[in-house]
VEXDREN-2710 file (C-alpha; in Angstrom, 1 decimal):
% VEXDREN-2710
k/r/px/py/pz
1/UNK/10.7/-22.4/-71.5
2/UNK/11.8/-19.4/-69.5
3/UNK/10.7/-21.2/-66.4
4/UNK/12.1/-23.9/-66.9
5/UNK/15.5/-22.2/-68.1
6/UNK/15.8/-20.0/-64.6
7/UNK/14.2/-21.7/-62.0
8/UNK/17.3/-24.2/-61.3
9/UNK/19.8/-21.2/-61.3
10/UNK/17.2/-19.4/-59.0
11/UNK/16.9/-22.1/-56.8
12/UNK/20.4/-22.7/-56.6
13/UNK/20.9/-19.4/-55.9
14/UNK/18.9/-19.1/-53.3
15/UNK/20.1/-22.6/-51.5
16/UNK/23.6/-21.3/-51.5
17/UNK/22.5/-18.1/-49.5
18/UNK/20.6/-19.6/-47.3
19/UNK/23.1/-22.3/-46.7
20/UNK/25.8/-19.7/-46.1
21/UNK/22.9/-17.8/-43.8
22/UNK/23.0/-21.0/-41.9
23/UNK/26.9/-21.8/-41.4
24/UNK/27.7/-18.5/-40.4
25/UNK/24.8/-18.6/-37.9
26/UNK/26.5/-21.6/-36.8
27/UNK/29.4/-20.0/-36.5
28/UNK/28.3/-17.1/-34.2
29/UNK/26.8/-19.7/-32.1
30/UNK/29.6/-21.5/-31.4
31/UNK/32.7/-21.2/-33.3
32/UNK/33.7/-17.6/-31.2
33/UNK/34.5/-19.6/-27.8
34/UNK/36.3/-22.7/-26.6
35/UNK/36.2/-24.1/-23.2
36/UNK/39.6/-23.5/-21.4
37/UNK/38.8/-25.5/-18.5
38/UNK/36.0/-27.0/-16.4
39/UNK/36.6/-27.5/-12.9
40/UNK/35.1/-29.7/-10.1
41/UNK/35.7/-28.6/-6.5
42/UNK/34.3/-30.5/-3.0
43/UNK/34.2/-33.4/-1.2
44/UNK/32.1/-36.4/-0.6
45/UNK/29.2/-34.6/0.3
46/UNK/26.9/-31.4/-1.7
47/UNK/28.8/-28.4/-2.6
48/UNK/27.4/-26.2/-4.6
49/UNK/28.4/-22.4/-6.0
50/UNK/26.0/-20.1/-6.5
51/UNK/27.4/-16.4/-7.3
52/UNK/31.0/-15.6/-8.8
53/UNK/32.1/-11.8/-9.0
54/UNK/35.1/-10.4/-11.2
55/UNK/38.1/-8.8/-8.6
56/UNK/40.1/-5.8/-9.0
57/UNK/42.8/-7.8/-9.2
58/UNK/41.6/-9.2/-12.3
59/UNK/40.5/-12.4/-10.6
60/UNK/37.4/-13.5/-9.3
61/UNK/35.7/-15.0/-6.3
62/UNK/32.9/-17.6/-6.3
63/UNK/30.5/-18.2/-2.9
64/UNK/28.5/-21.1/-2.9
65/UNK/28.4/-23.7/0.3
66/UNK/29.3/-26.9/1.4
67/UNK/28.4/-29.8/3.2
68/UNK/31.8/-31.8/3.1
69/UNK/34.6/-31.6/5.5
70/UNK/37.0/-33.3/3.0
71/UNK/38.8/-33.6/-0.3
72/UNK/39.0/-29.6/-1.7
73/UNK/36.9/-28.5/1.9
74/UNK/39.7/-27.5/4.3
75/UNK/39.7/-26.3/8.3
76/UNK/35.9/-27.8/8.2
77/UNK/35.2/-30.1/11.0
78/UNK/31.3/-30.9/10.7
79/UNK/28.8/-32.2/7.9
80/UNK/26.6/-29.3/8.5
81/UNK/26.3/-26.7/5.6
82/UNK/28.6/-23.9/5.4
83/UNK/29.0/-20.6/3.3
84/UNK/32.3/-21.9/0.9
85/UNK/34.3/-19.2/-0.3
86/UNK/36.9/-19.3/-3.0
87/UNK/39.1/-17.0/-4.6
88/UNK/41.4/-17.3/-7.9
89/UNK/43.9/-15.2/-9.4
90/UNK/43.9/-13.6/-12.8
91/UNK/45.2/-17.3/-13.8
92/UNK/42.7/-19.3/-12.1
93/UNK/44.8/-20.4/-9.3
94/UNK/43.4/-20.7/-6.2
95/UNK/45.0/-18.3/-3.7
96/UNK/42.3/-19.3/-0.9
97/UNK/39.3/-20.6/0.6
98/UNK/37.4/-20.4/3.6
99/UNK/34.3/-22.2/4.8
100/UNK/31.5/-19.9/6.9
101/UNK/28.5/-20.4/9.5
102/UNK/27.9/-22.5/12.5
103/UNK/26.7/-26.0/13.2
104/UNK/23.4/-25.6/11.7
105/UNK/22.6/-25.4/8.0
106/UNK/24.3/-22.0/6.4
107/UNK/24.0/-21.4/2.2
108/UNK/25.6/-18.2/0.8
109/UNK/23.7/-17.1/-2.0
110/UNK/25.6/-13.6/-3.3
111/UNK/28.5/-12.0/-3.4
112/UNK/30.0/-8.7/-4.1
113/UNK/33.5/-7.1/-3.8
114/UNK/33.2/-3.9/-1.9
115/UNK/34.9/-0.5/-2.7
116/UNK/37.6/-1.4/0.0
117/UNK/38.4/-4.5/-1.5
118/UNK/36.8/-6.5/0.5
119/UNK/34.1/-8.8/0.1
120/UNK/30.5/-8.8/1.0
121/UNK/28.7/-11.8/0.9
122/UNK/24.9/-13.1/2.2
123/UNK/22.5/-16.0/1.9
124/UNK/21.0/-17.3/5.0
125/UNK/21.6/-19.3/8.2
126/UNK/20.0/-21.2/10.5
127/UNK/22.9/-21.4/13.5
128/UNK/23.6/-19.1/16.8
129/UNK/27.2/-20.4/17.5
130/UNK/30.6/-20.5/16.0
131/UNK/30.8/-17.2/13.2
132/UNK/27.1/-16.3/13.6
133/UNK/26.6/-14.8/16.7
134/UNK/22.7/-14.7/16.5
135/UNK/19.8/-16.1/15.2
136/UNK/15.8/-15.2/15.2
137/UNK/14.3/-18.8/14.1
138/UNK/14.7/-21.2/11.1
139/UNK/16.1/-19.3/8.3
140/UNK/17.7/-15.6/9.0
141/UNK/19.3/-13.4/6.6
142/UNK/23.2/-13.7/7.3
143/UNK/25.7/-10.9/5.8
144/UNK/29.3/-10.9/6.3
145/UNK/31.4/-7.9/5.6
146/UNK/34.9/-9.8/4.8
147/UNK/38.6/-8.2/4.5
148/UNK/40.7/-8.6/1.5
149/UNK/42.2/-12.0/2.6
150/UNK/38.4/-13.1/3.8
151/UNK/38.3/-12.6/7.4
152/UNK/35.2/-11.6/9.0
153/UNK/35.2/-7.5/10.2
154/UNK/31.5/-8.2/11.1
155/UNK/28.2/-10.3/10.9
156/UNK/24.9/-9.7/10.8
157/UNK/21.6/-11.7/11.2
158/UNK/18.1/-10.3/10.3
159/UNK/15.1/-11.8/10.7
160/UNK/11.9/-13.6/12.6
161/UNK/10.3/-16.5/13.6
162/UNK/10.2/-18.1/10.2
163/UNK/12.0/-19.1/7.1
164/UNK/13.5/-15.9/5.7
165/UNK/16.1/-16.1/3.3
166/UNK/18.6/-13.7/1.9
167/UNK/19.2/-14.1/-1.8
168/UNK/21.0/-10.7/-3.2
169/UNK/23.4/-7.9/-2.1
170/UNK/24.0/-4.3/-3.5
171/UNK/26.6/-2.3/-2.5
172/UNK/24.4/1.4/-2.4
173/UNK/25.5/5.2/-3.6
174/UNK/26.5/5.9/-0.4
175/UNK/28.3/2.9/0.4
176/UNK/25.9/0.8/2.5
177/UNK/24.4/-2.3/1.5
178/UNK/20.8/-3.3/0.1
179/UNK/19.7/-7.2/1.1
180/UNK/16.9/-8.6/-0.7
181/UNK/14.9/-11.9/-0.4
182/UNK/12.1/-13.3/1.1
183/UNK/10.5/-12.7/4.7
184/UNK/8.2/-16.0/6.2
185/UNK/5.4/-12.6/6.3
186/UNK/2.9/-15.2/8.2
187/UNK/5.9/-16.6/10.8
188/UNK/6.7/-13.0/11.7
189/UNK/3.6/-11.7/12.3
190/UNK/3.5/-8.9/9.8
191/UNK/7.0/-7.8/11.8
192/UNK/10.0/-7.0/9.0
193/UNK/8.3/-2.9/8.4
194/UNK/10.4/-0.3/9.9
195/UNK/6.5/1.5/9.6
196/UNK/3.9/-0.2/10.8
197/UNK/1.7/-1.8/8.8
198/UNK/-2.2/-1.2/9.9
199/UNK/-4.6/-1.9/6.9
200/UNK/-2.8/-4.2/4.2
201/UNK/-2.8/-8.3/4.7
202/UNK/-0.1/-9.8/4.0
203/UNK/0.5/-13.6/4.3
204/UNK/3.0/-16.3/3.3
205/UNK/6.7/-15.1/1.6
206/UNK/6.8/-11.5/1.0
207/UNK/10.1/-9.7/-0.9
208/UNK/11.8/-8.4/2.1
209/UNK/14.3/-5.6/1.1
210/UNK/16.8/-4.3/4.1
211/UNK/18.9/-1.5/3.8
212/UNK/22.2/-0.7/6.0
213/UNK/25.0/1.2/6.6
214/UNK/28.7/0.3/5.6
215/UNK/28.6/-1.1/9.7
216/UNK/25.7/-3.0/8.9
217/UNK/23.7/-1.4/11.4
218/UNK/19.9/-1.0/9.6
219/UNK/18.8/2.0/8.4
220/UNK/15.2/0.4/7.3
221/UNK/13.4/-2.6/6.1
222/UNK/10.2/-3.4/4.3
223/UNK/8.2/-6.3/2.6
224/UNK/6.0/-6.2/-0.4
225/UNK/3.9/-8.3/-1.7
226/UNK/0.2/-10.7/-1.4
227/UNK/-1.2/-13.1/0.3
228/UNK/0.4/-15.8/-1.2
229/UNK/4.7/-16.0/-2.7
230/UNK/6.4/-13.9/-3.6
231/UNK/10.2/-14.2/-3.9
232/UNK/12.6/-11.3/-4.7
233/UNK/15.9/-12.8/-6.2
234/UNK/17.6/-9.4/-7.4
235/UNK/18.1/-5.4/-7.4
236/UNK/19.2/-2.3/-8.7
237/UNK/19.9/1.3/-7.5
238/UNK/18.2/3.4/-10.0
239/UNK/19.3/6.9/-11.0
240/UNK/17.3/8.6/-8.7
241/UNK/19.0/6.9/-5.9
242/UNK/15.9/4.4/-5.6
243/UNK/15.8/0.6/-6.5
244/UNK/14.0/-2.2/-8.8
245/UNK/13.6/-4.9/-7.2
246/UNK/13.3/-8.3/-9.3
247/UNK/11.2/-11.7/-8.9
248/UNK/8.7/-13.4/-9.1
249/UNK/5.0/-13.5/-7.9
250/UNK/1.7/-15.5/-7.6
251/UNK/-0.1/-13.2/-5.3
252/UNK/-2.9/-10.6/-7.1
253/UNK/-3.8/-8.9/-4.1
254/UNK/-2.6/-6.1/-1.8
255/UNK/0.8/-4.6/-3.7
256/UNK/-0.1/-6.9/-6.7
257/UNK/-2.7/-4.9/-9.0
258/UNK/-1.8/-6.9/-12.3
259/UNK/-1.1/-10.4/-12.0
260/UNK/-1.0/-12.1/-15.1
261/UNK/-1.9/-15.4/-13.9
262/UNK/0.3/-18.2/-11.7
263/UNK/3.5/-16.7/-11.4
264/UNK/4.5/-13.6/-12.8
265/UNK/8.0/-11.6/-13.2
266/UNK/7.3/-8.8/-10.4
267/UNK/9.0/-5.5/-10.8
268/UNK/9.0/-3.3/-7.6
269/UNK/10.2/0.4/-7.8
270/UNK/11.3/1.9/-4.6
271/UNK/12.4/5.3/-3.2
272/UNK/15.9/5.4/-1.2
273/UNK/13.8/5.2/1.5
274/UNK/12.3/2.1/0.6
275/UNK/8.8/3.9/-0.1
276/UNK/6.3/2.2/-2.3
277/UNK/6.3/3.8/-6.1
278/UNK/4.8/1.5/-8.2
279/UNK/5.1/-1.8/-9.5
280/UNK/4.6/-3.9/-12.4
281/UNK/3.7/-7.6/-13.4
282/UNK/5.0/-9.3/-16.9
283/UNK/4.7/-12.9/-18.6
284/UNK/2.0/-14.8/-19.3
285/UNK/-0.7/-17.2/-17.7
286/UNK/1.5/-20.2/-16.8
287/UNK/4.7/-19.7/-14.7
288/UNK/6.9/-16.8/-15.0
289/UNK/10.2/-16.1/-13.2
290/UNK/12.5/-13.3/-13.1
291/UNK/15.7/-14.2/-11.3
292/UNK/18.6/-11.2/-12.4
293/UNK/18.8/-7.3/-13.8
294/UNK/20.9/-5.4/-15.6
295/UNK/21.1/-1.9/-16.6
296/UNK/21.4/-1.1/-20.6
297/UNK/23.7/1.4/-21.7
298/UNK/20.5/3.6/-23.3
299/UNK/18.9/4.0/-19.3
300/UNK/16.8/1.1/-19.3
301/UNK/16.8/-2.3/-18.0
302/UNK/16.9/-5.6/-19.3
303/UNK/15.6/-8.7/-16.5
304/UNK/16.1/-12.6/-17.3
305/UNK/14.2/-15.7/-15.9
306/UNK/12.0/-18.1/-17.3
307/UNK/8.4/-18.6/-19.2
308/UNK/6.6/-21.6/-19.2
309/UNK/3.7/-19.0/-20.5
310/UNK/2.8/-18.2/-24.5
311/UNK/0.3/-16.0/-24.2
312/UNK/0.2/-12.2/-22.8
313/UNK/3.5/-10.7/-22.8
314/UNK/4.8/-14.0/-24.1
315/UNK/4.6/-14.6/-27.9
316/UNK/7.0/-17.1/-28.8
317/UNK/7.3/-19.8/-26.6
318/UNK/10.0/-22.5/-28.1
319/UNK/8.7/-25.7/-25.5
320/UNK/8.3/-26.8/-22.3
321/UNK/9.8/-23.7/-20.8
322/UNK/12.1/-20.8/-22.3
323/UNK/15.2/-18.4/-21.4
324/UNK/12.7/-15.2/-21.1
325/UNK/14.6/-11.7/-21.6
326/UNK/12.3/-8.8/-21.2
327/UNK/13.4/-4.8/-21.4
328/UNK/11.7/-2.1/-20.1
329/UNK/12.2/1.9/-19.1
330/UNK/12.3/3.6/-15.8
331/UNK/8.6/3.6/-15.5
332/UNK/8.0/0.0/-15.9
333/UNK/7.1/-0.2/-19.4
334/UNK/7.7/-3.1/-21.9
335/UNK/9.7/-2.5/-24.7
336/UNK/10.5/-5.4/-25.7
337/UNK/10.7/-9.1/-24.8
338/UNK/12.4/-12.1/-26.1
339/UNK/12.3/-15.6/-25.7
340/UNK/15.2/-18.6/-26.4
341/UNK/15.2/-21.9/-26.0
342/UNK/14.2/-25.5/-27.6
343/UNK/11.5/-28.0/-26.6
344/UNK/12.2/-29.1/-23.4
345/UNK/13.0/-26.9/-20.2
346/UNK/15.5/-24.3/-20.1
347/UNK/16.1/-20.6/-18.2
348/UNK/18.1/-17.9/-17.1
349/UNK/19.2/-17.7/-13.9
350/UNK/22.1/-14.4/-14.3
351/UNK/22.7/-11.7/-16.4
352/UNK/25.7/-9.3/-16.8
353/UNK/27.0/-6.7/-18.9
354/UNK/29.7/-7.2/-20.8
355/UNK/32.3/-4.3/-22.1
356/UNK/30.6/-4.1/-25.5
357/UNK/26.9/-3.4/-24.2
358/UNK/25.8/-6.8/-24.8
359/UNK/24.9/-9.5/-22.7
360/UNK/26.1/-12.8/-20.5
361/UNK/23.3/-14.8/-19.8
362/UNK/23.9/-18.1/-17.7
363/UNK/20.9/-20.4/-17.1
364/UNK/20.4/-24.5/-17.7
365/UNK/18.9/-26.6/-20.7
366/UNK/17.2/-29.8/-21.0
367/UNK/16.8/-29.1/-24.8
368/UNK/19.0/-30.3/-28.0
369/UNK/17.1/-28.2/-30.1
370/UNK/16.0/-24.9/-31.4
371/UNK/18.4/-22.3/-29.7
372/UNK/20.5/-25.2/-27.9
373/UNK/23.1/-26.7/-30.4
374/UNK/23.8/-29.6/-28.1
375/UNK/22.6/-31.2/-24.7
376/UNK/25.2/-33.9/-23.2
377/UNK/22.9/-35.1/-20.6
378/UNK/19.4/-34.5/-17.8
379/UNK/20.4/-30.8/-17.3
380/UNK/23.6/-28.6/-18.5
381/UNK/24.6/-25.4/-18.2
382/UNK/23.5/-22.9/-20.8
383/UNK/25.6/-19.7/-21.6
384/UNK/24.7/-17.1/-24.0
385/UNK/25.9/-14.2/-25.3
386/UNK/23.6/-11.1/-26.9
387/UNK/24.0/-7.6/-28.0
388/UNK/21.8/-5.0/-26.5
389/UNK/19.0/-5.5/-29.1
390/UNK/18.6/-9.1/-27.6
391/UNK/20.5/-10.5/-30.5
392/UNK/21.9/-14.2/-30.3
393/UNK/25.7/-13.8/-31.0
394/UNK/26.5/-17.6/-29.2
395/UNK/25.5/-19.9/-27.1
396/UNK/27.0/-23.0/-25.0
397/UNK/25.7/-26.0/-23.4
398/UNK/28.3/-27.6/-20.9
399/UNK/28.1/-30.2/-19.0
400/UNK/28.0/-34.4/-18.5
401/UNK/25.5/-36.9/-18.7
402/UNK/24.5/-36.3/-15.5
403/UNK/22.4/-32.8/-13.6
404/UNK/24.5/-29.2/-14.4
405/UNK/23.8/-26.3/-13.4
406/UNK/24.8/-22.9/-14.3
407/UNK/24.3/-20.1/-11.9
408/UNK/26.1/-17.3/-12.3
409/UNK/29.1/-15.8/-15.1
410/UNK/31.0/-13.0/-15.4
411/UNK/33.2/-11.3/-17.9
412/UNK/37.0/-10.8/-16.9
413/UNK/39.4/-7.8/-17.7
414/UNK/41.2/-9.8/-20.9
415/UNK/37.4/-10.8/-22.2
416/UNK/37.6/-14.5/-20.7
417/UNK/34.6/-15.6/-19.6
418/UNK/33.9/-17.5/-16.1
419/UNK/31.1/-19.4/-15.4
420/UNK/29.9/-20.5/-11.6
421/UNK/27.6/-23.5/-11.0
422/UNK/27.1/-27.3/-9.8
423/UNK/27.7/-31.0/-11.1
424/UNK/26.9/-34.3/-10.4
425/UNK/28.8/-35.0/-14.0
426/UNK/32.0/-37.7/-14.4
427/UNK/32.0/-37.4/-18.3
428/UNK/32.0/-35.7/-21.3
429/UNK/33.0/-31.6/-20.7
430/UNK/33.2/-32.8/-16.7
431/UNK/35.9/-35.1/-15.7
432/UNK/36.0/-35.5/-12.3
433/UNK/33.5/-35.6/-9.7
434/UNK/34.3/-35.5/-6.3
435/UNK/31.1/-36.6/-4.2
436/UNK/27.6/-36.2/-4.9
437/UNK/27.5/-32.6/-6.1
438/UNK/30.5/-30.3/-6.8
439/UNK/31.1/-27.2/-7.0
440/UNK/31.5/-26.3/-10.6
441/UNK/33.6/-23.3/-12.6
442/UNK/34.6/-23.3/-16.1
443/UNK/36.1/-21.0/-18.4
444/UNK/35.6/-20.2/-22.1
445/UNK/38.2/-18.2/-24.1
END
């Protein structure tokens, strides 16, 4: 009798809490942003952007490149690619644009405002003529140091025989630069050490890290790595003036001591010097990537990629691959680790502090499930939001029934967010495509 009298209000009960535990998860998820505008930019050809960056201004600037010489491409006479360079005002209007590189094929990969307020911006180039003045062989690292208004003060190339690609830029303490990305180790013939390396092998892509002055003349450069790829995508300067730098590995030899098996996320501490400290290896036994770091507001660091691992360091894996989130200390230790995602394939590609201590995290989805509300299509872009305890607060899928990508976002001055990327979308959240892939920026409010 007393069961039978109390179990329906229980269970009532507890339906209505849980029901209300759902909504206003829901609600968190999604009901805290609308999109104010996505926007397609190019031509008929592949543009693409790749890194956006917040200006004092309270604007922002996007580098990505281009292959078109049409449509929203202007003053660009040749098919080749190009370093494309846009800036907007606090209101999203475009103020300008300028196309980089030579006749050859030239992607910019990262940009940063400088403390001038200028613009530094890098990726890598495989031309001698027109704005790059000089070139090693196949790939080189290419930085421009830009004014205000985007001009060019100076250009540098750095690199070797091979394919060596520059992927991030730092402006350092003492207001130089730090490049970081990958050095062709076997092309170059173990050159890319300002020391000379007698006893260690190295072989295939090494992270090459480069440090210069605010000239960019170079101060020093070394690689780390195995025998076989390893790709360094990001960096910090640390407090004691040295760096981490961020990305991933498959190598379990030479600088590698604790590979976890196939690709691992690769942390490298450095001195200011660039001198070896120590480095450490995270994820699991399948493919692990770490593309972007961050510094926490409690001293330590939080680093985003992707796990296709769920084992090791990996202990909820939600499908195919997941959004990986890991944070550590100083010294390299795990503190915690988190994953998000559904099913299918989905990952992180940038992370930035926002003003509250959380977390913007842009990245692509292929799933409709478990973390990801919604999927319109093969790919969209993925932006979440968490607070410093790698708490989901929202998420939002954007995109067409066609391949998006989202590659970088930043938080603005007035709390708007901006989101960088590429499309080859005509529908749904994308409503005009202008060739084959465009360069991509929304909005959300």
């Amino acid at each position: 009798m007393y069961f039978k009298e109390y179990t329906p209000k229980f269970a009532w009960i507890l339906f209505i809490i849980l029901s209300c535990s759902s909504n206003n998860d829901n609600t968190n998820n999604t009901a805290e942003l609308e999109i104010d505008f996505v926007k397609t930019f190019g031509g008929t050809n592949n543009d693409s952007a790749q890194a956006i960056t917040k200006t004092q201004d309270g604007g922002y600037a996007v580098i990505g490149y281009t292959q078109s010489s049409d449509g929203d491409v202007l003053n660009k006479t040749n098919v080749s690619f190009d370093y494309w360079l846009l800036k907007f005002d606090s209101n999203s209007n475009l103020q300008w644009q300028k196309t980089y590189g030579g006749t050859d094929d030239d992607r910019g990969s990262d940009i940063i405002q400088t403390t001038d307020g200028g613009f530094a911006i890098i990726g890598y180039s495989k031309s001698s003529d027109l704005d790059v003045t000089e070139n090693a062989g196949a790939n080189d690292f290419w930085i421009s140091k830009l004014d205000a208004s985007g001009t060019i003060t100076w250009e540098k190339s750095f690199g070797f025989q091979g394919a060596d690609s520059g992927i991030s830029i730092i402006q350092t303490n003492d207001n130089g630069f730090l490049l970081t990305g990958v050095l062709d180790v076997s092309a170059s013939g173990g050159q890319g050490n300002s020391k000379t390396i007698s006893s260690k092998r190295h072989a295939g892509g090494d992270y090459w890290v480069i440090k210069i002055d605010a000239s960019g003349e170079k101060e020093w450069s070394h690689f780390y790595g195995g025998t076989f790829t390893d790709t360094s995508y990001d960096a910090i300067q640390t407090e004691d003036k040295g760096y981490l730098i961020i990305g991933s590995s498959d190598s379990d030899d030479v600088d590698i001591t604790g590979n976890k098996g196939s690709y691992d996320f690769w942390v490298v501490k450095i001195s200011e010097n660039g001198n070896f400290a120590w480095e450490k290896s995270f994820g699991g036994s399948e493919i692990d990537e770490a593309r972007a770091i961050a510094k926490t507001n409690d001293g330590n660091y939080i680093i985003v990629g992707d796990t296709r691992s769920s084992n090791l360091d990996v202990t909820n894996n939600k499908g195919a691959a997941d959004l990986w989130i890991i944070k550590i200390s100083p010294d390299g230790n795990l503190i915690w680790e988190q994953s998000f995602g559904g099913s299918s394939f989905d990952v992180g590609r940038s992370v930035y502090k926002t003003d509250d201590n959380g977390f913007l995290i842009s990245g692509n989805s292929r799933s409709s499930d478990g973390d990801v509300l919604s999927n319109f299509g093969q790919n969209d872009a993925w932006v979440l939001k968490i607070d410093a305890d790698a708490n989901l607060i929202w998420q939002k899928t954007i995109g067409g029934s066609e391949i998006d990508f989202a590659n970088d976002a930043v938080e603005l001055n007035d709390g708007t967010i901006l989101i960088a990327g590429e499309s080859n979308s005509n529908n749904f959240d994308i409503t005009e495509n202008k060739g084959f892939t465009d360069l991509l920026i929304i909005k959300l409010k």
